[in-house]
N, C-alpha and C positions, 0 to 999 in steps of 0.2 A: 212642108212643115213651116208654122210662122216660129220665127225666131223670138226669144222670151228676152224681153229689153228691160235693162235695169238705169236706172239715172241716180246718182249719188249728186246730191249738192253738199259739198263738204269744204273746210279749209285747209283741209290738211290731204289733197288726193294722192299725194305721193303714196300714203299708208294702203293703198287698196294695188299699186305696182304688183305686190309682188301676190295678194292673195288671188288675182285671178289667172296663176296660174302654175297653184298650188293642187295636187290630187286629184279626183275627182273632180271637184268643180272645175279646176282647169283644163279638165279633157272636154269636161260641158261648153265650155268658152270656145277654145281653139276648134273644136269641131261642129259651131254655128249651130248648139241647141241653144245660147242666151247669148247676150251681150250684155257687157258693161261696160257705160260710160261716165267720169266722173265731171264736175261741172264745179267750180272755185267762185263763189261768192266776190273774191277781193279784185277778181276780173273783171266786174260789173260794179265797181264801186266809182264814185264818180271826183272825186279829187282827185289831186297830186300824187296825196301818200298812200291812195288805195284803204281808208281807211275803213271795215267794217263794225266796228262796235263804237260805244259813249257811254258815257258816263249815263247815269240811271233817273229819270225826274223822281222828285220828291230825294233824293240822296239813297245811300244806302252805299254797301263795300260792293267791289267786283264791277264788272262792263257787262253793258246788253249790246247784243247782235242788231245793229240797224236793219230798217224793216227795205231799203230801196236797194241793196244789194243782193240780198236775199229773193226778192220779187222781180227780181231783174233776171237771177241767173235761172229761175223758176222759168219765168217768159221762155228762156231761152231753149227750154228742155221740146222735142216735139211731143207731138200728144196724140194717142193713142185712143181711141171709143172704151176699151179694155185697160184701164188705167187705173191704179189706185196710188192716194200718198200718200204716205208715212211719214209721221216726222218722230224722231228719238229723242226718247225723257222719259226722265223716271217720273213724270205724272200720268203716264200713258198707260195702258190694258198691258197685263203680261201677258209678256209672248207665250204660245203656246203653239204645239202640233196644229191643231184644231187650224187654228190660227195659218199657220203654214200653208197645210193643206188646199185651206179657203184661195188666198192667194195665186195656190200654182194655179188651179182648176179656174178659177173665174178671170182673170186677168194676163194680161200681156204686157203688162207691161208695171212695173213698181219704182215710184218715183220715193228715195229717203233723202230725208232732210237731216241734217248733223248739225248740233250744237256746240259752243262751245265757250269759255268763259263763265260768268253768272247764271247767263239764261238767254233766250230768245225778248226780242221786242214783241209785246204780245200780241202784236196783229199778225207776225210769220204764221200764227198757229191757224190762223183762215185760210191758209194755202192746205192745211192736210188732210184728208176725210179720217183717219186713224191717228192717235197717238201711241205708240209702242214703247214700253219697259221691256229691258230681259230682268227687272227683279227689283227691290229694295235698296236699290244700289245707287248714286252719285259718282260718275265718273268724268275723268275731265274732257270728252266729247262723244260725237256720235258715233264715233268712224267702227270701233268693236260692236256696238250693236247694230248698227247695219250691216257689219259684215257678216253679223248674228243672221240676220231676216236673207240675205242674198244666199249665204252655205244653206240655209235651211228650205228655200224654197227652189235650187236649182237642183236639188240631188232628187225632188220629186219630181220633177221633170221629164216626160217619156226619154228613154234614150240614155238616162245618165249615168243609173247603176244598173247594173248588167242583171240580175237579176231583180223583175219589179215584185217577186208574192215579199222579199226581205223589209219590203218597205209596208206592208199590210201587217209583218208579227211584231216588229220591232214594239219598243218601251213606244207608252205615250199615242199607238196608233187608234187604241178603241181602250182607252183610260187608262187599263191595265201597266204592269212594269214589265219588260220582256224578262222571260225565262233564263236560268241559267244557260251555260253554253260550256260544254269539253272537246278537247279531240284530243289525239295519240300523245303519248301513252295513258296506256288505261291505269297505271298506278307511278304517282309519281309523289317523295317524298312524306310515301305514308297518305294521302288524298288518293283516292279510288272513284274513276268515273261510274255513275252509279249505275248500276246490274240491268236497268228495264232500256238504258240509253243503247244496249249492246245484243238486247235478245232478238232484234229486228223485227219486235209485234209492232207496228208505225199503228194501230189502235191504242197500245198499250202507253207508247209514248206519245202522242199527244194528249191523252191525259194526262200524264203526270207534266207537261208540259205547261197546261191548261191550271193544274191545282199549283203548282209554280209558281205563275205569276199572279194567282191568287195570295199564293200566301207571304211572296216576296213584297207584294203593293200594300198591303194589310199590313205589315208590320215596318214596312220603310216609307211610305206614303199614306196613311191614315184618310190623310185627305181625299185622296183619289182614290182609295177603296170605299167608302162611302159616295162619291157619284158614281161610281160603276153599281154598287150596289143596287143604288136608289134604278140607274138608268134600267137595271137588266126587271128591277121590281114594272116597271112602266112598259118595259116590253114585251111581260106577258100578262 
């Protein structure tokens, strides 16, 4: 089995300490389905004071990330045939399943780049083949969205959740939103698990499982029942 290798270049790696080896993902780590290794920019900085950012040309508020610290600790990372970068910002593609998915399956290996301050020197951005968002958002670095893309691509991973069909139903894997979900007891504070979940027809209940996350997507996600719509129209 090849081991699924992650490289974080980040300035803040203490913050990834204790996530890999939290849950799941951290059984995925300690038991050599992936690694994580983080890699410090201010390591690679070439003065006294370790300095990584400056002042902006042309002026403006806030520090940019120097580009020779950043391409130094890059160097550093080994490299893989099966390789992709990422670098995190909110001017990047949102994240997405889709997205995940692509990742686990074609590569071996995922290189994230973490920002921090104003912004990146904009040559770092020649180092990434991907820019990645998790949304609309501004936050004060990369470290939670990478750790977004690492939780989301390690759990698809042969080996990591014990049952693989959980990762085929779930929300997001073919547009749709996952289905509701009950178990014992069957009436609790007036809420009654519904009648077809308990008759044991498994025809009877994946349909209403099926019209579920039809009409759970359709009315919480709008957007996503219109490309499922469109897609299912294209595939017959």
């Amino acid at each position: 089995m090849t081991v699924y290798r992650f490289d974080v270049i980040s300035l803040a790696p203490e913050a990834f300490s204790s996530f890999k080896e939290l849950g799941v993902v951290g059984r995925a780590f300690s038991s050599g389905i992936a690694e994580l290794h983080v890699h410090n920019p201010r390591e690679f900085a070439y003065d006294n004071y370790r300095k990584v950012d400056d002042q902006p040309y042309g002026g403006g508020a806030g520090m940019v990330l120097k580009p020779e610290p950043f391409f130094a600790a890059f160097d550093s990372v080994p490299f893989s045939l099966k390789r992709r970068v990422l670098l995190m910002s909110p001017q990047g593609q949102t994240l997405s399943q889709e997205k995940l998915w692509r990742w686990s399956e074609e590569y071996k290996q995922l290189v994230l780049i973490c920002g921090h301050y104003e912004g990146f020197d904009e040559r770092i951005r020649t180092i990434a083949d991907e820019e990645v968002s998790i949304g609309d958002v501004v936050l004060t670095g990369g470290e939670l969205p990478a750790m977004t893309v690492v939780n989301g691509v390690v759990r698809l991973l042969p080996g990591t959740v014990g049952d693989p069909q959980s990762l085929i139903e779930e929300s997001h894997s073919d547009i749709l939103l996952e289905h509701p979900h009950y178990t014992r007891p069957a009436k609790f504070r007036g809420m009654e698990v519904p009648s077809v979940l308990r008759s044991g027809n498994h025809q009877a209940i994946s349909k209403w499982r099926q019209d579920q996350r039809e009409l759970r997507t359709k009315y919480r996600r709008p957007d996503l029942y219109d490309r499922w719509l469109s897609k299912k129209s294209s595939d017959t």
